[in-house]
VOGUTI-276713 format. One record per residue (C-alpha): x, y, z; residue in one letter. Coordinates in steps of 0.05 Angstrom, whole numbers, plus 5000, padded with zeros to 4 digits. Example, Ala and Ser with C-alpha at 12.3 -4.5 7.8 and 13.67 -1.06 7.14 Angstrom:
524649105156a;527349795143s;
***
This chain:
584523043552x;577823263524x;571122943549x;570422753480x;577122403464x;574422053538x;568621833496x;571221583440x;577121153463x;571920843510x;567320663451x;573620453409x;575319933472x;567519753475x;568319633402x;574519193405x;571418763460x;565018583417x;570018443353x;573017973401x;567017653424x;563517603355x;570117233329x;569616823376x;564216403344x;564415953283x;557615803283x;553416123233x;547316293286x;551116443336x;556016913303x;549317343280x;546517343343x;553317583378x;553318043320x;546318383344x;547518403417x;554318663414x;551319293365x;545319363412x;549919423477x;555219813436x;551320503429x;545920373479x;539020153441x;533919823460x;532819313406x;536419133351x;536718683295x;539918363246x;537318143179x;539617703126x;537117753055x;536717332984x;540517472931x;532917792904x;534218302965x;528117923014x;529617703086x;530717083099x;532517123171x;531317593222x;535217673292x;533318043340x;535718293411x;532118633468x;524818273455x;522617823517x;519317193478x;512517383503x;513118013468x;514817703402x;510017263406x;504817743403x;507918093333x;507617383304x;510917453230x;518217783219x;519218323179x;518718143111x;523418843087x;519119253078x;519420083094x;526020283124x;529419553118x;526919573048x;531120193042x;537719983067x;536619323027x;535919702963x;541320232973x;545720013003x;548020513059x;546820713126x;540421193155x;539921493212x;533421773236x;530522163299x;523421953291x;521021423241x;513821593261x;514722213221x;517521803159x;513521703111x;518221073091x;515920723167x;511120213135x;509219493152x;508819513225x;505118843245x;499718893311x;502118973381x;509019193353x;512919603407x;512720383399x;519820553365x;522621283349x;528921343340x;533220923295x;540020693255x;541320233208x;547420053164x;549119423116x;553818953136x;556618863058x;563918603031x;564718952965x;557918922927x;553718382962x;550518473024x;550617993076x;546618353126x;543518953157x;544419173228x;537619493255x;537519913321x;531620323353x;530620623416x;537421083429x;537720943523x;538321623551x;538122073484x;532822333441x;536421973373x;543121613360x;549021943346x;554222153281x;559121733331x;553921113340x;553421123269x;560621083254x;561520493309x;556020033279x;558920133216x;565820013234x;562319373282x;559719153208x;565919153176x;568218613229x;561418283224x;562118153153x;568217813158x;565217433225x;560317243168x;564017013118x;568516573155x;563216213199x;560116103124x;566415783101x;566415413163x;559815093146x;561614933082x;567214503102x;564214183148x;558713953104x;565013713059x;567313303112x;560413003137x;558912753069x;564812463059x;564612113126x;557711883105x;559711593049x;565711193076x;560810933132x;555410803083x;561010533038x;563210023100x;555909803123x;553909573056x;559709273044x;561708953110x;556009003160x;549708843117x;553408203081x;555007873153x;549007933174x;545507683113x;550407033110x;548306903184x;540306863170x;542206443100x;545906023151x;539506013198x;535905873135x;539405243117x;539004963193x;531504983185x;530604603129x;535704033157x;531604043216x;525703503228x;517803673221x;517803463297x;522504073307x;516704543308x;518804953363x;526005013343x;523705193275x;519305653298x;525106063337x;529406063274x;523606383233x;523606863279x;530507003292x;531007073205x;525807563208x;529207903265x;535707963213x;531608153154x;528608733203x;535808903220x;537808913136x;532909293119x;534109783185x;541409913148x;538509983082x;535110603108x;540710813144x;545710773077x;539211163044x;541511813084x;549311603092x;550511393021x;549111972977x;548311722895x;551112192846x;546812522798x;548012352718x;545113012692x;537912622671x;532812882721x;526812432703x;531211782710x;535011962764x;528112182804x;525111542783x;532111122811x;530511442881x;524211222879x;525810452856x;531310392916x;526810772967x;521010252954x;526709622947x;529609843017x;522610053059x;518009703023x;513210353023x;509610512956x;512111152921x;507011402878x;511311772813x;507612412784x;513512662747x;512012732673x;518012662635x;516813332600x;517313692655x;524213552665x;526913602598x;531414252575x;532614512648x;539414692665x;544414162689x;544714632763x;537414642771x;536013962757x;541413782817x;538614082861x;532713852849x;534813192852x;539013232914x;532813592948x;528512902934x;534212522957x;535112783021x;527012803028x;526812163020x;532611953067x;529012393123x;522812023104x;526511253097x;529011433175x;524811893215x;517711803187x;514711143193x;510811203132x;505510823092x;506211153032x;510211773001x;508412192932x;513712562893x;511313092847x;514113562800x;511314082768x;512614682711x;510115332683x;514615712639x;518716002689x;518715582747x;519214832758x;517214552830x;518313862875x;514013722921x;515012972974x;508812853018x;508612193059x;502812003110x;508311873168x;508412193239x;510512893223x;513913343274x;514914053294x;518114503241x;519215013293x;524214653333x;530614743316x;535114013332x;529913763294x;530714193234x;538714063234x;538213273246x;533013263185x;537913633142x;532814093120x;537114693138x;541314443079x;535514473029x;533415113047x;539815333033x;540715002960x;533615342948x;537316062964x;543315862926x;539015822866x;534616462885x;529215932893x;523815812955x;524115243001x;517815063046x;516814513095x;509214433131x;508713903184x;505313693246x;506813103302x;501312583274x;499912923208x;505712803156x;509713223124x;510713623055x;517313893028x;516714382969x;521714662929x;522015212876x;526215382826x;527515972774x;528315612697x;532716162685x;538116072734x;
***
């Protein structure tokens, strides 16, 4: 047996170990991180990375492997694909190159980037549409990656993009399934839950009018044990906000202006309404959904987590693009952290802003409020 028969059926069994362990996820982030790690161990770089673009052919995420987080601190923003990424984003196949400092394509390196030389990429596609691109720089123990490393990250993508695809499908159904859980509990709340407990403070209600004026103290605890219940109601209301989802009609201005009405009914917070009714006229039936399930989830997160005094909904137009912006005066939190982002549900917006080759921005700070803009094509 030949050294290099020795070779490859090692890096065939190093290869079938990293399938294993990528498919051994179902979670999105995790299954693109495994991804990345298993392609940076599998022909010996020092970094790699993994990133995800729009359908417009921009990253949208950006994993990486081999970075201590002191080090990416430092770099600050991800690549935005640019240079080499911007090649394999645009045509689609793999490069392999000894030294991208003699490239002329090795643009957009931020500050206090590390020094990188050599370097492989390939797409991680299924038939025409990319789902990623595997990056890896810094061959360990050789001047530049091999024919042989190329052909095992691209057989490692061909496995990733299935890894992909199903923990995508996984996602969706469970989304399926949450929101129809949501609704059946929202369903059984309003129903069941909310109309006890409103009978019980009419009942309190009615004992303190048959009590006597000398009663004061007595009628004083009941007062406060209805305004303890009415606390409680509207506590659920907010609740069934986020659990109950409405379904959207098709009209964009009234069913905008319906959030508003119940949001202000259940919380008793002021909306101010800057939605000119022109601006939502002749927009496609697809846009104006997700327009209007973007607001509605806004305004759940803001109905349950915000604590605000007031909330403004605004939507704007030009002739190509029509925006939604919700901005409430509540406590804010930290965008960056990553429970927080999942139990807001603003991973799911972000996501119906891609599905619509839109943008999706959040800014907030602990103590400062927050803003949640959307933007959409017209022409999509």
């Amino acid at each position: 047996m030949s050294e290099r028969e020795h070779i490859s059926r090692e890096a065939l069994a190093a290869l079938n170990h990293a399938t294993l362990a990528i498919t051994s996820h179902l979670a999105l982030d995790k299954v693109l991180r495994q991804i990345t790690e298993s392609a940076r161990q599998l022909v010996g770089a020092r970094y790699a990375a993994l990133g995800v673009p729009n359908r417009q052919g921009v990253l949208v995420e950006f994993v990486h492997s081999g970075m201590e987080p002191g080090l990416v601190n430092t770099i600050g923003r991800l690549p935005q694909g640019l240079g080499l990424l911007g090649v394999i984003l645009h045509d689609g196949h793999g490069i392999r190159i000894a030294d991208i400092t003699r490239d002329p394509r090795a643009v957009g390196f931020p500050r206090n980037h590390p020094p990188m030389h050599s370097f492989l990429g390939v797409p991680i596609r299924v038939g025409d549409e990319v789902l990623g691109n595997l990056y890896l720089t810094e061959k360990i123990g050789a001047a530049e990656f091999s024919q042989a490393d190329q052909e095992l990250i691209e057989l490692l993508a061909a496995h990733a993009a299935l890894a992909i695809q199903n923990a995508r499908l996984y996602e969706q159904v469970g989304r399926m399934a949450v929101v129809e859980e949501r609704s059946r509990i929202g369903m059984d709340l309003h129903d069941g839950v909310i109309q006890a407990v409103y009978a019980v403070g009419l009942t309190l209600e009615s004992t303190r009018l048959l009590l006597p004026e000398e009663e004061a103290e007595a009628i004083g605890l009941i007062g406060r044990a209805i305004d303890g219940l009415n606390e409680a109601i509207g506590d659920i209301r907010n609740f069934i906000l986020d659990l109950r989802p409405r379904r959207f009609e098709g009209n964009l201005h009234q069913g905008l202006a319906r959030l508003a009405r119940e949001f202000q009914a259940n919380t008793m917070v002021p909306v101010t309404m800057l939605v000119p009714e022109e601006t939502t006229q002749s927009i496609s039936p697809a846009v104006a959904r997700s327009i209007f399930l973007t607001a509605q989830e806004a305004m759940a997160n803001v109905a349950r987590h915000a604590r605000a005094n007031s909330v403004v909904m605004d939507v704007e137009r030009t002739d190509e693009f029509i925006a939604l912006t919700v901005r409430d005066d509540g406590i804010g939190f930290d965008p960056t952290n990553q429970h927080l982002m999942m139990g807001h549900g603003l991973a799911n917006m972000r996501v119906r802003a891609e599905e619509r080759n839109g943008s999706f921005q959040i800014v907030s700070r602990p103590g400062e409020g927050t803003v949640i803009h959307l933007m959409l094509p017209l022409n999509n």
